[in-house]
C-alpha positions as CSV (number, residue, x, y, z in Angstrom):
1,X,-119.4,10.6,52.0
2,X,-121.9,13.5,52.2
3,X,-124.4,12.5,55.4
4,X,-127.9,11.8,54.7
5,X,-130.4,14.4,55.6
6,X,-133.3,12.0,56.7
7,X,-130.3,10.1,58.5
8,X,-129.5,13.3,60.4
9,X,-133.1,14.4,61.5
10,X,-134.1,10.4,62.6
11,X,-130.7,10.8,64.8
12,X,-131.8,14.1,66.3
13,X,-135.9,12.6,66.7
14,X,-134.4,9.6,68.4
15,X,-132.0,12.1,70.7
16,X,-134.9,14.7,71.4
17,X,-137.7,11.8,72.1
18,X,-135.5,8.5,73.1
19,X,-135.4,10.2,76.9
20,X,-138.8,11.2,77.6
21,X,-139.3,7.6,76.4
22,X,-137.3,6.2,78.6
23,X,-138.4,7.9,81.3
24,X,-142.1,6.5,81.0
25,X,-140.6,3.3,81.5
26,X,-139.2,3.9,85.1
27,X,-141.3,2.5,87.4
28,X,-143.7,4.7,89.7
29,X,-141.9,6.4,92.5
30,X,-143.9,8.3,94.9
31,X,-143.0,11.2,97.8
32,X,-145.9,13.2,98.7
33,X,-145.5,16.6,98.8
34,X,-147.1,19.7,99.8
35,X,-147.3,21.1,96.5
36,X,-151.0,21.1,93.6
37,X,-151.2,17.8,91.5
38,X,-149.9,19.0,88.3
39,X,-146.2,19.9,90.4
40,X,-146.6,16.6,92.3
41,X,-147.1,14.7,89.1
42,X,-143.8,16.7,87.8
43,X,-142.0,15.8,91.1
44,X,-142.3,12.5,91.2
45,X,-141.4,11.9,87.8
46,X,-138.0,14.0,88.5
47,X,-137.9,11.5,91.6
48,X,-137.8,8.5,89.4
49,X,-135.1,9.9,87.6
50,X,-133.4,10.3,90.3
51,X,-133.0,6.8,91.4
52,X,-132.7,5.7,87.8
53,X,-129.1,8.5,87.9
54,X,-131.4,9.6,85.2
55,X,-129.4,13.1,85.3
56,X,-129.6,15.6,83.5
57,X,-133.1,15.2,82.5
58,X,-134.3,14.7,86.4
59,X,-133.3,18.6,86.4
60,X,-135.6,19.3,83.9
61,X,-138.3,17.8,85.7
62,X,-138.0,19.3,88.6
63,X,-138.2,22.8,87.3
64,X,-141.1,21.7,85.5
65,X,-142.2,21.5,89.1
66,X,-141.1,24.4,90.6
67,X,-143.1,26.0,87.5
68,X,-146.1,24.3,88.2
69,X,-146.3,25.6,91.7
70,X,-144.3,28.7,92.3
71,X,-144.9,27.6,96.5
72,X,-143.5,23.9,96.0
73,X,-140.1,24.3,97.7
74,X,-139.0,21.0,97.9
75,X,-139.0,20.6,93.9
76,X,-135.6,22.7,94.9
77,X,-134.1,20.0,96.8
78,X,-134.7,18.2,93.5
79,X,-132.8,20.6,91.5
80,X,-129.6,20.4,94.0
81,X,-129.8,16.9,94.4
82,X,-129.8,16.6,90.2
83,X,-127.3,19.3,90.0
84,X,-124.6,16.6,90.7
85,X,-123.9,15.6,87.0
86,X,-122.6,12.3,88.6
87,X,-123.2,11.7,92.2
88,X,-120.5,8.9,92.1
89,X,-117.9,10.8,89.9
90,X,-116.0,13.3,92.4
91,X,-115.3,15.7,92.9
92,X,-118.1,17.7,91.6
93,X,-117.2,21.1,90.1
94,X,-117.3,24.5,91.5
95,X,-120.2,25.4,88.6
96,X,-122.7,22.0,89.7
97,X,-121.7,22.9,93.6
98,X,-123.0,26.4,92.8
99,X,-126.2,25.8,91.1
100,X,-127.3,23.0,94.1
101,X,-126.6,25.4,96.7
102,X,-128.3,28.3,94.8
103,X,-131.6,25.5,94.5
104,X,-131.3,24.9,98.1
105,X,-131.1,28.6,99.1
106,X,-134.2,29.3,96.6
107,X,-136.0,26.7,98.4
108,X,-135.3,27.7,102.0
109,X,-136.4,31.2,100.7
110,X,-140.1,29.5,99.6
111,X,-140.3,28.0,102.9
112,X,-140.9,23.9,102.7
113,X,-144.5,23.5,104.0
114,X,-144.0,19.8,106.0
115,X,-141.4,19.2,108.7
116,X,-140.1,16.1,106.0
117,X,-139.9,18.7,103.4
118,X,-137.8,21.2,105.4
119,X,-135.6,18.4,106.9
120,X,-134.5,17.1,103.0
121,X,-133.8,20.8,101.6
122,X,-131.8,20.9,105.2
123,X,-130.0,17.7,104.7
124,X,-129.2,18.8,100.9
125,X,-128.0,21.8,102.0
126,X,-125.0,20.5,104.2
127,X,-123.6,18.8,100.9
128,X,-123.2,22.5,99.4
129,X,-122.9,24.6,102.0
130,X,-119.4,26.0,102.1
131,X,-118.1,24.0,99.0
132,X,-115.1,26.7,98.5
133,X,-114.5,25.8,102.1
134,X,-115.4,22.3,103.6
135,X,-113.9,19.1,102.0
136,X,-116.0,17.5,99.9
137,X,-115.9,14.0,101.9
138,X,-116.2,16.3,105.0
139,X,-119.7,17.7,103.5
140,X,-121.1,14.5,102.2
141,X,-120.5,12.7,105.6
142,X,-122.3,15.2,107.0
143,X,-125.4,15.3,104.7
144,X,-125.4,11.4,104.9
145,X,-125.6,11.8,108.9
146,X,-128.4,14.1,108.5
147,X,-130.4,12.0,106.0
148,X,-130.5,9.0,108.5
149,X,-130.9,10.9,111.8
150,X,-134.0,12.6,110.4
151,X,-134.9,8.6,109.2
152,X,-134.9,7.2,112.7
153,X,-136.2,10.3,114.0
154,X,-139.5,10.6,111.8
155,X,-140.0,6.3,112.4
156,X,-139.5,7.0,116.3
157,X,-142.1,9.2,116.0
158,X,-144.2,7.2,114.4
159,X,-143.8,4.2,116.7
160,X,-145.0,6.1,119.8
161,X,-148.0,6.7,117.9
162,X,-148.8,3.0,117.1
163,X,-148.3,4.1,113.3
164,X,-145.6,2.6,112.0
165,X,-142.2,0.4,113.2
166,X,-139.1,1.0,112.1
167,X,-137.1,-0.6,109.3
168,X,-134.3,-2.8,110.1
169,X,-132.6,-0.6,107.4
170,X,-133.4,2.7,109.5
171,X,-132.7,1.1,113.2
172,X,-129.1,2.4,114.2
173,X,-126.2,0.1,113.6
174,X,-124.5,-1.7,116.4
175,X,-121.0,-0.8,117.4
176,X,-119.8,-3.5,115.3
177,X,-121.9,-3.1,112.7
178,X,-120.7,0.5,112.0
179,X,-116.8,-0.6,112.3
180,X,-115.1,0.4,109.2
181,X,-114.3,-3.5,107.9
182,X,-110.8,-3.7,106.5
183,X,-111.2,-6.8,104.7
184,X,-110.3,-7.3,101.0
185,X,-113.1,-6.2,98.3
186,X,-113.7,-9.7,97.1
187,X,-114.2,-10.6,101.0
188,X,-116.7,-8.3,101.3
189,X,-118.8,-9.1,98.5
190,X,-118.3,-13.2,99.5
191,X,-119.3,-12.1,103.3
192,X,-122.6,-9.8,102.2
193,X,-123.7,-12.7,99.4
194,X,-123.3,-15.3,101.9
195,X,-125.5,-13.3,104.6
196,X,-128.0,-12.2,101.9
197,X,-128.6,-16.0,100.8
198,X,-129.2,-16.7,105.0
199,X,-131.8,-14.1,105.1
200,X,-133.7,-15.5,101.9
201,X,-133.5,-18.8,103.1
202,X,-134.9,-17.9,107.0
Protein backbone atom coordinates (compact mmCIF):
# COMPACT_ATOMS: atom_id res chain seq x y z
CA UNK A 1 0.00 0.00 0.00
CA UNK A 2 1.17 3.41 -1.33
CA UNK A 3 1.61 5.83 2.05
CA UNK A 4 -0.56 8.70 2.44
CA UNK A 5 0.89 12.06 1.74
CA UNK A 6 -1.07 14.00 4.47
CA UNK A 7 -0.12 10.84 6.73
CA UNK A 8 3.54 11.50 5.95
CA UNK A 9 3.70 15.45 6.56
CA UNK A 10 1.35 15.02 10.03
CA UNK A 11 4.19 12.40 11.00
CA UNK A 12 7.06 14.76 10.15
CA UNK A 13 4.82 18.12 11.98
CA UNK A 14 4.43 15.91 15.00
CA UNK A 15 8.44 14.90 14.82
CA UNK A 16 9.61 18.59 14.03
CA UNK A 17 7.02 20.20 16.81
CA UNK A 18 6.27 17.16 19.41
CA UNK A 19 9.91 18.21 21.18
CA UNK A 20 9.74 21.83 21.49
CA UNK A 21 6.36 20.84 22.98
CA UNK A 22 7.62 18.77 25.29
CA UNK A 23 10.08 20.80 26.31
CA UNK A 24 7.63 23.67 27.48
CA UNK A 25 6.36 21.19 29.76
CA UNK A 26 9.55 20.62 31.92
CA UNK A 27 9.34 22.42 34.77
CA UNK A 28 11.43 25.73 35.47
CA UNK A 29 14.98 25.08 36.22
CA UNK A 30 17.10 27.92 37.02
CA UNK A 31 21.22 28.58 37.24
CA UNK A 32 22.18 32.09 37.03
CA UNK A 33 24.68 32.93 34.81
CA UNK A 34 26.82 35.71 33.80
CA UNK A 35 25.56 35.94 30.40
CA UNK A 36 22.36 38.93 28.74
CA UNK A 37 18.74 37.61 29.31
CA UNK A 38 17.92 36.41 26.06
CA UNK A 39 21.20 33.59 26.49
CA UNK A 40 20.09 33.05 30.14
CA UNK A 41 16.58 32.43 28.98
CA UNK A 42 18.28 29.84 26.32
CA UNK A 43 20.45 28.34 29.13
CA UNK A 44 18.13 27.47 31.35
CA UNK A 45 15.86 25.96 29.03
CA UNK A 46 18.99 23.67 27.76
CA UNK A 47 19.28 23.10 31.72
CA UNK A 48 15.96 21.66 32.00
CA UNK A 49 16.71 19.36 29.32
CA UNK A 50 19.34 18.30 30.85
CA UNK A 51 17.75 16.89 33.93
CA UNK A 52 14.83 15.66 31.87
CA UNK A 53 18.10 13.36 29.68
CA UNK A 54 16.33 15.48 27.26
CA UNK A 55 19.37 14.93 24.80
CA UNK A 56 19.92 15.73 21.83
CA UNK A 57 17.71 18.69 21.85
CA UNK A 58 19.46 20.12 25.27
CA UNK A 59 22.46 20.71 22.57
CA UNK A 60 20.45 22.62 20.57
CA UNK A 61 19.67 24.88 23.29
CA UNK A 62 22.61 25.55 24.45
CA UNK A 63 24.15 26.77 21.24
CA UNK A 64 21.18 28.81 20.94
CA UNK A 65 22.93 30.33 23.95
CA UNK A 66 26.25 30.52 23.07
CA UNK A 67 24.57 32.45 19.98
CA UNK A 68 22.81 34.79 21.99
CA UNK A 69 25.86 35.89 23.81
CA UNK A 70 29.14 35.23 21.99
CA UNK A 71 30.80 36.02 25.93
CA UNK A 72 28.51 33.33 27.77
CA UNK A 73 31.09 30.59 28.29
CA UNK A 74 29.39 28.38 30.45
CA UNK A 75 26.61 27.68 27.73
CA UNK A 76 29.84 25.47 26.65
CA UNK A 77 29.80 23.35 29.58
CA UNK A 78 26.27 22.85 28.42
CA UNK A 79 27.24 21.58 25.09
CA UNK A 80 29.90 19.02 26.68
CA UNK A 81 27.69 17.92 29.29
CA UNK A 82 24.76 17.23 26.28
CA UNK A 83 27.39 15.89 24.06
CA UNK A 84 27.00 12.50 25.96
CA UNK A 85 24.18 10.98 23.74
CA UNK A 86 23.44 8.83 26.90
CA UNK A 87 25.16 9.67 30.12
CA UNK A 88 24.21 6.23 31.48
CA UNK A 89 24.99 4.19 28.25
CA UNK A 90 28.95 3.68 28.27
CA UNK A 91 31.20 3.92 26.95
CA UNK A 92 30.66 7.01 25.04
CA UNK A 93 32.35 7.20 21.65
CA UNK A 94 35.50 8.69 20.49
CA UNK A 95 33.18 11.34 18.19
CA UNK A 96 30.71 12.53 21.46
CA UNK A 97 34.19 12.55 23.67
CA UNK A 98 35.58 14.90 20.99
CA UNK A 99 32.92 17.31 20.60
CA UNK A 100 32.59 17.78 24.75
CA UNK A 101 36.06 18.37 25.05
CA UNK A 102 36.16 20.69 22.00
CA UNK A 103 32.92 22.71 23.96
CA UNK A 104 34.91 22.73 27.07
CA UNK A 105 38.11 24.02 25.43
CA UNK A 106 35.86 26.72 23.50
CA UNK A 107 34.64 27.74 26.74
CA UNK A 108 37.91 27.97 28.76
CA UNK A 109 39.04 30.08 25.68
CA UNK A 110 35.91 32.71 26.41
CA UNK A 111 36.92 32.86 29.88
CA UNK A 112 33.77 31.92 32.44
CA UNK A 113 33.04 35.30 34.15
CA UNK A 114 31.99 33.74 38.00
CA UNK A 115 34.27 31.52 40.08
CA UNK A 116 30.94 28.81 39.84
CA UNK A 117 31.01 29.14 36.20
CA UNK A 118 34.80 28.45 35.88
CA UNK A 119 34.60 25.63 38.47
CA UNK A 120 31.68 23.64 36.20
CA UNK A 121 33.58 24.05 32.69
CA UNK A 122 36.66 22.80 35.04
CA UNK A 123 34.81 19.88 36.55
CA UNK A 124 33.40 19.03 32.83
CA UNK A 125 36.56 19.14 31.61
CA UNK A 126 38.19 16.26 33.64
CA UNK A 127 35.42 13.89 32.06
CA UNK A 128 37.06 14.57 28.55
CA UNK A 129 40.31 15.42 29.04
CA UNK A 130 42.60 12.75 27.79
CA UNK A 131 39.67 10.41 26.54
CA UNK A 132 42.23 8.51 24.05
CA UNK A 133 44.20 8.14 27.26
CA UNK A 134 42.43 7.86 30.76
CA UNK A 135 39.83 5.19 31.45
CA UNK A 136 36.60 6.22 31.17
CA UNK A 137 35.59 5.12 34.96
CA UNK A 138 39.09 6.68 35.81
CA UNK A 139 37.77 10.20 34.20
CA UNK A 140 34.25 10.20 35.45
CA UNK A 141 35.49 9.44 39.17
CA UNK A 142 37.40 12.29 38.85
CA UNK A 143 34.89 14.78 37.46
CA UNK A 144 32.34 13.42 40.17
CA UNK A 145 35.10 14.29 42.94
CA UNK A 146 35.35 17.66 41.47
CA UNK A 147 31.59 18.36 41.21
CA UNK A 148 31.14 17.74 45.05
CA UNK A 149 34.47 19.28 46.36
CA UNK A 150 33.52 22.55 44.61
CA UNK A 151 29.73 21.78 46.43
CA UNK A 152 31.06 21.77 49.95
CA UNK A 153 33.54 24.28 49.09
CA UNK A 154 31.12 27.11 47.75
CA UNK A 155 28.45 26.22 50.97
CA UNK A 156 31.60 26.49 53.42
CA UNK A 157 31.95 29.69 52.09
CA UNK A 158 28.78 30.66 52.43
CA UNK A 159 28.44 29.49 56.08
CA UNK A 160 31.24 31.78 57.31
CA UNK A 161 29.34 34.43 55.94
CA UNK A 162 26.05 33.76 57.86
CA UNK A 163 24.54 33.14 54.18
CA UNK A 164 23.66 29.97 53.79
CA UNK A 165 24.17 26.15 55.67
CA UNK A 166 25.00 23.35 54.11
CA UNK A 167 22.83 20.62 52.70
CA UNK A 168 22.87 17.30 54.32
CA UNK A 169 23.22 16.13 50.66
CA UNK A 170 26.54 18.32 50.30
CA UNK A 171 28.10 17.73 53.99
CA UNK A 172 30.86 14.96 53.39
CA UNK A 173 30.02 11.35 54.04
CA UNK A 174 31.23 9.60 57.08
CA UNK A 175 33.72 6.75 56.81
CA UNK A 176 30.95 4.44 56.76
CA UNK A 177 28.87 6.10 54.83
CA UNK A 178 31.23 6.18 51.83
CA UNK A 179 32.09 2.22 52.26
CA UNK A 180 31.40 0.56 49.10
CA UNK A 181 28.18 -1.72 50.48
CA UNK A 182 28.50 -5.24 49.12
CA UNK A 183 25.04 -6.17 49.79
CA UNK A 184 22.67 -7.80 47.27
CA UNK A 185 20.66 -5.17 44.92
CA UNK A 186 17.32 -6.07 46.24
CA UNK A 187 19.00 -5.37 49.89
CA UNK A 188 19.89 -2.13 48.98
CA UNK A 189 16.75 -0.92 47.67
CA UNK A 190 14.84 -2.73 50.93
CA UNK A 191 17.58 -0.81 53.28
CA UNK A 192 17.30 2.92 51.42
CA UNK A 193 13.13 2.48 51.29
CA UNK A 194 13.11 1.53 54.79
CA UNK A 195 15.40 4.67 55.88
CA UNK A 196 13.50 6.99 53.45
CA UNK A 197 10.00 6.03 55.14
CA UNK A 198 12.04 6.88 58.87
CA UNK A 199 12.89 10.26 57.61
CA UNK A 200 9.19 11.06 56.33
CA UNK A 201 7.83 9.88 59.36
CA UNK A 202 10.51 11.99 61.83
Amino acid sequence: MRPNLGTFVTALLAGTFAPAAWAQGLGRVHFETSCTPQAQEKFDSGLAMVHSFFYPNSVQAFTDAAAADPQCAIAYWGIAISSRPNPLILPLTPAALKNGLDAVEKGKTIGAKTERERDWLEAIELYYKDYDKVDQTERGLAYAGRCNSGRRSRYDSRRRRGTSSIPRTYRAPSAAASAPDDRPLPARVGASRRAGGSAARR
